[in-house]
C-alpha positions in Angstrom: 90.7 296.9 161.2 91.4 300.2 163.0 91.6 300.5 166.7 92.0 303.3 168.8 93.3 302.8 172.9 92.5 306.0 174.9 93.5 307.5 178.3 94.3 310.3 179.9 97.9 310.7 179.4 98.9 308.6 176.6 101.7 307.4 178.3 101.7 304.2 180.2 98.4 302.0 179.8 97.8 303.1 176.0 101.1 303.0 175.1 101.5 299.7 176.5 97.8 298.2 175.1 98.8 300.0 171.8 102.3 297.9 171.3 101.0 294.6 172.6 97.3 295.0 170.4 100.0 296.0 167.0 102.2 293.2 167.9 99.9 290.6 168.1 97.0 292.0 164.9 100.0 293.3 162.4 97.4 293.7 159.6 95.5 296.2 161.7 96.4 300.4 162.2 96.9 300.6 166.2 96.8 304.2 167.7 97.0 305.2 171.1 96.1 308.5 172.3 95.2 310.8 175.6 92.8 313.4 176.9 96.2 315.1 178.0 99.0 313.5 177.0 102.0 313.3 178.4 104.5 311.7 176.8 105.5 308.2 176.8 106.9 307.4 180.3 110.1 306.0 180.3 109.4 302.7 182.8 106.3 302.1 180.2 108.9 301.5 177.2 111.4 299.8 179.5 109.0 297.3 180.9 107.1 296.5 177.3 111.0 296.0 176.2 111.4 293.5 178.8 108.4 291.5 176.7 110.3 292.2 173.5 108.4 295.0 172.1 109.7 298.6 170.6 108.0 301.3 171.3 111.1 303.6 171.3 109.6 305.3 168.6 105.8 306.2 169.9 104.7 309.5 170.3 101.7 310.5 172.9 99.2 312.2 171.0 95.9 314.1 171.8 93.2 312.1 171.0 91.3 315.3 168.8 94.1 314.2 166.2 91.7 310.8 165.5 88.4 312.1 165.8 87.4 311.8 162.1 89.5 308.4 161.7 86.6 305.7 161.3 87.6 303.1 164.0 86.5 299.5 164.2 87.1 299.9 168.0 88.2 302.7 170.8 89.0 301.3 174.0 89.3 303.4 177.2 91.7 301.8 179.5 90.8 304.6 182.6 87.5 305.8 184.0 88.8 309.5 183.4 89.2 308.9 179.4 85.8 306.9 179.2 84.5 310.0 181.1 86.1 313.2 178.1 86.1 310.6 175.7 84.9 312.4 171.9 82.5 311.6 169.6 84.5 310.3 166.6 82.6 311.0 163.3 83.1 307.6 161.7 81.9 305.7 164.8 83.5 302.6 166.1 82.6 300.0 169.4 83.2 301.8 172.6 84.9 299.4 175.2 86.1 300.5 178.4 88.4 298.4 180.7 90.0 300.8 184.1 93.6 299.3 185.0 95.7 301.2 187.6 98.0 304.1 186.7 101.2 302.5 187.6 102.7 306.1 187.0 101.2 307.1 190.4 103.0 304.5 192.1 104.8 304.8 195.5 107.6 303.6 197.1 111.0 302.8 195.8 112.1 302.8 192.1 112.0 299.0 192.4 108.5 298.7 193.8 107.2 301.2 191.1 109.1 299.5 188.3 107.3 296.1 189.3 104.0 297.9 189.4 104.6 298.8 185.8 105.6 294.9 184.9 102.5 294.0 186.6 99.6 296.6 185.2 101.8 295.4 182.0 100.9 291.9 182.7 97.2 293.0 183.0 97.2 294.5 179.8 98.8 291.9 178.0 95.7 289.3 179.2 93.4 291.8 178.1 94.5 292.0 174.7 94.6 288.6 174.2 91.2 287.8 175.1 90.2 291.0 172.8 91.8 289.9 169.7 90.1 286.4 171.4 86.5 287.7 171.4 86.9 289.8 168.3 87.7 285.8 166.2 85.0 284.4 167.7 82.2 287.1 167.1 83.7 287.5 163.4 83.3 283.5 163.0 
């Protein structure tokens, strides 16, 4: 199974859907890319660390890298990147799920750090209940 988690920057929501989607499918290829990346944002690896994940060694990639890669799935994870996203030549199911950018968090480094754990926490349900749908519907 290849699967393909798309956003704007590449380097909070997809980075953070990418590690927990490779994590918990190892037999699948997990990419993660943006409509501008950015880089991988450094409260993005710290808080997916907190959860026991690596991701020290992702890269934030444009997403015209995949475009001929024939994914099983490419999800959006913001309105913006469901908006530019391509048209990959090999296809794949398009699903889209918007979580907050916890990059454009205010306040104090505390309060945006725990916006981070929390938009983490939101992903982390969300790719349970995917890999959840996607045993049911292959049952």
């Amino acid at each position: 199974m290849k699967i393909l988690v798309l956003c704007t920057g590449n380097s909070c929501r997809s980075q953070m859907a990418h590690a927990f989607l490779e994590s918990m499918i190892p037999e699948a290829q997990v990419l993660s890319a943006g409509t501008h990346p950015q880089g991988v944002h450094p409260y993005a690896l710290q808080a997916i660390q907190e959860v026991g994940i690596d991701i020290s060694h992702y890269s934030s990639n444009h997403v015209a890298e995949y475009t001929e890669i024939p994914f099983d799935y490419i999800i959006t994870v913001c309105d913006n990147a469901k908006e530019k996203c391509p048209i990959f030549l090999g296809g794949g199911k398009k699903i889209h799920h918007s979580f907050p950018d916890p990059a454009e968090a205010q306040g104090e480094e505390k309060e945006i750090f725990n916006e981070f754990r929390r938009v983490r926490n939101m992903i982390q349900v969300y790719c349970e209940n995917f890999i959840q749908n996607i045993n049911q519907n292959n049952k």
